[in-house]
N, C-alpha and C positions, 0 to 999 in steps of 0.2 A: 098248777102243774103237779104231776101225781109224783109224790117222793119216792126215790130210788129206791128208799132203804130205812128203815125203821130207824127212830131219831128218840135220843133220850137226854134230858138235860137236868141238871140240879145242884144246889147247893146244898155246905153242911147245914145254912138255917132255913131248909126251903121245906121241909115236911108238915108243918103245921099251917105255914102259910101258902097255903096252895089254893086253887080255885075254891068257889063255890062247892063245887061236886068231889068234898073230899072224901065221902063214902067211896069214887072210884079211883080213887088213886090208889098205888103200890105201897107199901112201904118201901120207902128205900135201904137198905144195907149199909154199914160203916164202908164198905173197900168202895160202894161206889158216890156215897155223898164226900170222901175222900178226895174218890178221883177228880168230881167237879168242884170241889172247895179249890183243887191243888190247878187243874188245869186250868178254869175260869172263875178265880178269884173275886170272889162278892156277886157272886150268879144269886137269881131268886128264883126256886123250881117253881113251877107254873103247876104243872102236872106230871104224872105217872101213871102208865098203862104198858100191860103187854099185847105185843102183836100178833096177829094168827102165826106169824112165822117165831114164835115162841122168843122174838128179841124182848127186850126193855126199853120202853121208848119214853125219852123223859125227856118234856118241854121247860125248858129255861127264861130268862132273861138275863142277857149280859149283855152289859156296855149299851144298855137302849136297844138291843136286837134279840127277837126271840130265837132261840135254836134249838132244835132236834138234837138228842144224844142217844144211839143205839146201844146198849148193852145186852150179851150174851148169858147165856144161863150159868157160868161161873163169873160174873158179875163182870168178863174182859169187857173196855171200851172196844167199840168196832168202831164206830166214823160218828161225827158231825155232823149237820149241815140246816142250811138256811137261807132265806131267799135274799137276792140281792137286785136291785134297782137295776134297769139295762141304762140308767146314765150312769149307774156305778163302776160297769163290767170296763176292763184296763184297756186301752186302743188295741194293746198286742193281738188282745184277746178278739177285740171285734175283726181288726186286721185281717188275724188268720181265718175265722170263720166267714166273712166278706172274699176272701182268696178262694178259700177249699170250697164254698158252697153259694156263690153268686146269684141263684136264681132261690133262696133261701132267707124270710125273716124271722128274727129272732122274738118269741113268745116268750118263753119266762128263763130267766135262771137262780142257780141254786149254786151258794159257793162248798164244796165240803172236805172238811178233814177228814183223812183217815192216819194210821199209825204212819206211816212211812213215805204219801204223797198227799200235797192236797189240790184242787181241780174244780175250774169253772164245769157245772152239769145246764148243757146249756137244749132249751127245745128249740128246734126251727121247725118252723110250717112254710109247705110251700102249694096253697089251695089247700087240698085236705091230706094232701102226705106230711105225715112228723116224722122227725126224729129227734135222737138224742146224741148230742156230740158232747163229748168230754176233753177239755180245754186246761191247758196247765196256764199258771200265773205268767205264767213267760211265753204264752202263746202258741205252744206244742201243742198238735191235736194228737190225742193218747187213742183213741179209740170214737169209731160213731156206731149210732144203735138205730137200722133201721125200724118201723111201724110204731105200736102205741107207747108214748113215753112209762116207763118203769116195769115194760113187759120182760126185762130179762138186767139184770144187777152188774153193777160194774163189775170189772173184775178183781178175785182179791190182791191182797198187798204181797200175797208170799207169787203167787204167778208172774205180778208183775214183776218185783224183784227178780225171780230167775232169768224173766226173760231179757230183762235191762242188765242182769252181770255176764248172759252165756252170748247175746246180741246186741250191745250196747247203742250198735249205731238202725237198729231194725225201728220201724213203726207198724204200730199193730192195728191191720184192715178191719176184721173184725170175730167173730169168734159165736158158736155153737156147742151146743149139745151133740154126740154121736150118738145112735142106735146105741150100744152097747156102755152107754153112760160116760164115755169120756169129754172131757172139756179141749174142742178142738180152737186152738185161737190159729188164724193165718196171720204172720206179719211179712211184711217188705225189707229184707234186709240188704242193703246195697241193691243189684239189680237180680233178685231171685225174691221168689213168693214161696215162702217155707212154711210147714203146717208144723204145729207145735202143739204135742198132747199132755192130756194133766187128768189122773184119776179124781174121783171126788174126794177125796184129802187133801189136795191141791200139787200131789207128787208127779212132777216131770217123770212121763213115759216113755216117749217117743218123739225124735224131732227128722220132719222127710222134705224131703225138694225134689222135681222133676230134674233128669241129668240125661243132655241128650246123647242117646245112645255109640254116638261116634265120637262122642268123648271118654267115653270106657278106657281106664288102663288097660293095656297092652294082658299086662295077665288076668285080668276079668275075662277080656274077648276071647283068650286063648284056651280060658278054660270050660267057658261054654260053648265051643267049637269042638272042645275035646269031648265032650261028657255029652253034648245035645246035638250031633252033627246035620238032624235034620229036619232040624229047627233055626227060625231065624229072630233077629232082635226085633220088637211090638213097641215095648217101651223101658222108659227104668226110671229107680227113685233114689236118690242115698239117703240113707238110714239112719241117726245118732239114738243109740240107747244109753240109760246109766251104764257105769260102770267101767266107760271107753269103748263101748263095743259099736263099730262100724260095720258097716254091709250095703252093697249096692243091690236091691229087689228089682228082680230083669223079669219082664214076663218076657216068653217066647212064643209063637203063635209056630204049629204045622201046619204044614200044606194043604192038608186037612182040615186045616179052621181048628183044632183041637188047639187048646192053650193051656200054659204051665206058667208058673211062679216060683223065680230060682234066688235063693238069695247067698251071694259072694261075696267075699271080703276083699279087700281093694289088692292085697295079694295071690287073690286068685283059688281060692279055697271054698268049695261049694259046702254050705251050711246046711246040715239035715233038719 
């Protein structure tokens, strides 16, 4: 199974005793033979090496299990992870993915930490379609990734967070690159399919949902009856940007086929 995400592992006494091939190992740094002294207590690094995607990826053993640990170019821990037996994976866990994907069996998984969640990364094949579904301990499916396993990285801890504190009760379908580089994720929140953007810092941009048009407050309708009178409603979106700023985005189509992009504020206030 091809790893999500560069994996680095080690202890404070694992830099001497490393593989054979210690000419290619790293040196490791005090803040990160620390971090794995402190987090996997009596680890023995295996190896170190960096990844084209310029992480640190440092192989371990702990507890009898080898494990990947990824490290950043300021030595931050990023994630975890390592393979797990599918007599190991938790019923919940087969459960749900037995439920959500039926004509799907399970090829390899991978259990991994990261800061703030950790998650079965599980592949199903069904004939020669993969994917990759991400699975919590408790049987939640977070996210599925369709085509070739590791072709596009979970998503981070700071996206997921926002969108678990702004839409607690949402599940995230699944999520893109835009044209102009933003990180579009769609999730399911109650019974609406909301698009939820994120620049590549991971900063919420913009969050929009289809709203149909005959559900327009009263002073939306009245003020593009006043300002567009020969024009009529096509479609509309509502809008959440930082800061609290709300807007409902109406196109209008003429008679004409000529079409416009108006955006008002839920009292009625046409925005230049």
């Amino acid at each position: 199974m091809k790893k999500l995400f560069p994996i680095l592992f080690l202890s404070l006494f694992a830099i001497v005793a490393c593989s054979d091939d210690d000419d290619k190992n790293v040196e490791l740094n005090n803040a990160v033979l620390e971090f794995i002294d402190t987090k996997y207590k009596g680890a023995k690094v295996r190896s170190s090496e960096y990844e084209k995607n310029g992480l640190l990826e440092v192989e371990i053993k702990h507890d009898g299990i080898i494990k990947d640990l990824y490290f950043d170019s300021q030595s931050n821990w990023v994630y975890t992870t390592w393979d797990v037996r599918r007599s190991d994976v938790p019923a919940v866990v087969n459960e749900a993915l037995a439920n959500a994907y039926p004509d799907y069996v399970i090829d390899e998984v991978d259990f991994v930490e990261r800061q703030q969640l950790t998650y079965y990364a599980v592949e199903l094949d069904k004939g020669k379609v993969s994917m990759m579904v991400y699975v919590s301990p408790e049987g939640v499916i977070l996210e599925a990734v369709s085509g070739e396993p590791g072709t596009k990285p979970a998503l981070s801890d700071e996206v997921r967070t926002f969108i678990k504190e702004n839409y607690p009760d949402a599940t995230i379908v699944e999520y893109d690159y835009t044209a102009n580089g933003l990180l579009e994720v769609d999730i399911r929140d109650g019974n609406k399919e909301k698009d939820v953007y994120f620049d590549k810092e991971g900063n919420w941009v913009q969050t929009d949902w289809d709203v149909p048009a005959d559900s327009l407050p009263d002073a939306v309708l009245r003020a593009l009856a006043d300002n567009y009178p020969e024009y009529f409603l096509d479609s509309a979106e509502y809008v959440e940007r930082p800061g609290g700023v709300v807007f409902y985005e109406v196109e209008l189509e003429h008679r004409n086929d000529a079409e416009i992009v108006v955006n008002v504020t839920p009292e009625g206030e046409i925005l230049k």
